[in-house]
C-alpha positions as CSV (number, residue, x, y, z in Angstrom):
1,X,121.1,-84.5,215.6
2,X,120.5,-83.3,212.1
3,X,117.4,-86.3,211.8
4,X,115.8,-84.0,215.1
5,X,116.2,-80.5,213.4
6,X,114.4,-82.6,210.2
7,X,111.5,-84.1,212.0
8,X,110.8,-80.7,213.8
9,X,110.8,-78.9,211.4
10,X,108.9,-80.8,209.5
11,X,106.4,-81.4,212.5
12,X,106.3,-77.3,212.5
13,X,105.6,-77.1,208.7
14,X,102.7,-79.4,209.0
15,X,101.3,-77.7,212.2
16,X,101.7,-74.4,210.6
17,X,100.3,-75.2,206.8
18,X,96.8,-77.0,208.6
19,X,94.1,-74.5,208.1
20,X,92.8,-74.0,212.1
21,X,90.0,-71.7,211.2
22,X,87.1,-72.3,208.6
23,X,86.9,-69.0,206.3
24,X,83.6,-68.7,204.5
25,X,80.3,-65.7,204.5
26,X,80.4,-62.4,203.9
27,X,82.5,-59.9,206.1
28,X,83.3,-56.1,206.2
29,X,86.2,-54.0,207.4
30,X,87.7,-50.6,207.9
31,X,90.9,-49.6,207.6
32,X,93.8,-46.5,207.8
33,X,96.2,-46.2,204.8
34,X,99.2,-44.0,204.3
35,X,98.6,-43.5,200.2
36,X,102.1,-42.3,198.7
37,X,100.9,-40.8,195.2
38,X,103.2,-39.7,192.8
39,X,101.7,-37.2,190.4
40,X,103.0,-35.5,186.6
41,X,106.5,-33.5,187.3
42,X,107.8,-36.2,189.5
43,X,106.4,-35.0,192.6
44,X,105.4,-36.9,195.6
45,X,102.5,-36.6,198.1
46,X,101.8,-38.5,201.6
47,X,98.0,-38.7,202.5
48,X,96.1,-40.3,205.1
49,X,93.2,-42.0,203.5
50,X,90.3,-44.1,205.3
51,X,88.2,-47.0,203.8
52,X,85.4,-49.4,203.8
53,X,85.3,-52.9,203.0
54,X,82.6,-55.2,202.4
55,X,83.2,-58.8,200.8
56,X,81.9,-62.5,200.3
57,X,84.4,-66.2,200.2
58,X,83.2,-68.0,197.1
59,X,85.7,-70.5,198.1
60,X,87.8,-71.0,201.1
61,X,90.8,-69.9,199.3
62,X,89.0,-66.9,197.5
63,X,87.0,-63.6,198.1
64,X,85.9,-61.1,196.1
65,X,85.5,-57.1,197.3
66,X,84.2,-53.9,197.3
67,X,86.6,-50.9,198.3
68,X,85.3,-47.1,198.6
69,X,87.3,-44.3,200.9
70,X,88.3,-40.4,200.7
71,X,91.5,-38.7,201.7
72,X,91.1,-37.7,205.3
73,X,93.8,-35.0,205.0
74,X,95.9,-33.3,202.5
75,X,99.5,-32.6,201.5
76,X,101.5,-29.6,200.0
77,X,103.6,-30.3,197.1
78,X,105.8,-27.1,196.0
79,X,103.2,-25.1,197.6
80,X,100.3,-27.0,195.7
81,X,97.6,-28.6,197.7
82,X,97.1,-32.2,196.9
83,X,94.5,-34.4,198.1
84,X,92.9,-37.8,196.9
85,X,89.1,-36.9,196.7
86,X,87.9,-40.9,196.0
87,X,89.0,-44.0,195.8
88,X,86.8,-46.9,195.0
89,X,87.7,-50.6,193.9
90,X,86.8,-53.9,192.8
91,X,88.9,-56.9,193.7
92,X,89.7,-60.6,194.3
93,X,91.2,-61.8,197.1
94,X,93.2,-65.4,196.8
95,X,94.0,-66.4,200.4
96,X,95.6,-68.9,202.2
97,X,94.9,-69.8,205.7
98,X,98.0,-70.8,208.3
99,X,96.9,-70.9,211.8
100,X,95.5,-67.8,212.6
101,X,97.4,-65.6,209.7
102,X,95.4,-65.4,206.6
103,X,98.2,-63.9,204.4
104,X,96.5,-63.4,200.8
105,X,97.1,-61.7,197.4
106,X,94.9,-58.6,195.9
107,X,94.1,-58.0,192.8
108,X,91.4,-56.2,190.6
109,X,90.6,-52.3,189.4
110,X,90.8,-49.3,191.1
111,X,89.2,-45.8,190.1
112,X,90.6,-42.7,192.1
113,X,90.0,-38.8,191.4
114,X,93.0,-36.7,193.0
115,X,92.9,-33.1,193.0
116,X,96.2,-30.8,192.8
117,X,95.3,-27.2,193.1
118,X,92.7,-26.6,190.6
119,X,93.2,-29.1,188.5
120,X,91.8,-32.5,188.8
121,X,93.1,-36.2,187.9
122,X,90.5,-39.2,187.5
123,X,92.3,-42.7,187.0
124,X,91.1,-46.0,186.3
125,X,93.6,-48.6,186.6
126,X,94.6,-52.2,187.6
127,X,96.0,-52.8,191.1
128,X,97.3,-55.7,193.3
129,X,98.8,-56.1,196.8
130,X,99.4,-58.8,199.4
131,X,99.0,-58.9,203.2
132,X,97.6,-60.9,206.0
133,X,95.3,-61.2,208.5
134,X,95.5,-61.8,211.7
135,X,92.2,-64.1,213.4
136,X,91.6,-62.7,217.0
137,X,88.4,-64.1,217.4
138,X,85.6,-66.0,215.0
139,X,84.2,-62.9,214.0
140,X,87.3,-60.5,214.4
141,X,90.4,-60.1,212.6
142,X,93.4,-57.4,212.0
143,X,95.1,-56.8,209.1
144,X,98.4,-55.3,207.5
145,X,98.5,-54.5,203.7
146,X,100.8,-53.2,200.7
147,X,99.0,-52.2,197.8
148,X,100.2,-50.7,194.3
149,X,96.6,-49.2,193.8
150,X,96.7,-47.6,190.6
151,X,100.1,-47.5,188.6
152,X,98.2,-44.9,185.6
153,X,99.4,-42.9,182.8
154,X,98.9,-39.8,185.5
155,X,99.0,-40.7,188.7
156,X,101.0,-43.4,190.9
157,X,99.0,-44.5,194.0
158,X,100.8,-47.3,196.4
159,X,99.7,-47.4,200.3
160,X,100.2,-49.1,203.4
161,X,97.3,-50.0,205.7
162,X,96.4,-51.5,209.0
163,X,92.9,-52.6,209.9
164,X,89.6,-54.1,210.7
165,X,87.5,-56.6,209.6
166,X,84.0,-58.4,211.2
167,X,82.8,-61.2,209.7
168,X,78.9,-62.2,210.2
């Protein structure tokens, strides 16, 4: 019994770790992220935030990436209104392909201007973050991602997102 539970699972883990879909071309995507930014005086604020992506494989294991998008609403911290006015990236993308789940790790630099009130923050800062995607068809794919965006001497940026993305 236990040489079954051995030779199916490894039969699963060699099904599962063969590439099914070719990655490779340029692509672009869209996506919806709740940004949780911490700002000076330990205080917290939730934003919606909205982004575009556009990005190349240089290898079937790597991409690189563009990242721009603005706050789509704002939040109230001790009666202070907070909102992220930009945030715009470059970044590296090392994936690997299982089936139709691309998971992949993030890294690269992130520049963001949040405003609190009338004063005004602008961070540049290293970020990284993993998720996958999800292949639906050739040219369309979902995604789910956890990002610590910018982790600054002022602000704290991490977000959860869901998207997009096309590939051409």
């Amino acid at each position: 019994m236990r040489i079954l539970k051995f030779i199916a699972a490894t039969a699963i883990a060699i099904a599962l770790s063969t590439p099914a879909f070719a990655l490779g071309g340029p692509y672009f995507g869209f996506n919806y992220s709740t940004l949780d930014l911490e700002i000076p005086h330990n205080s917290d604020a939730d934003i919606d935030y909205i982004s575009g992506t556009i990005g190349q494989y240089v290898h079937p294991n790597l991409a690189v990436e563009l990242r721009a998008g603005l706050g789509i609403d704002d939040d109230r911290v001790d009666g202070v209104k907070v909102e992220v006015d930009y945030l715009v990236g470059a970044y590296g993308r090392v994936v690997y392909p299982v089936q139709r789940f691309v998971p992949y790790f993030l890294f690269g630099v992130t520049g963001a201007k949040v405003s609190a009130g009338s004063d005004d923050e602008s961070e540049m800062d290293l970020g990284y973050g993993f998720g996958t995607d999800y292949i639906i068809t050739d040219q369309l794919s979902m995604n789910v991602e956890y990002a610590n965006i910018i982790d600054g001497s002022d602000i704290d940026i991490t977000s959860f997102s869901i998207g997009l993305r096309f590939s051409y």
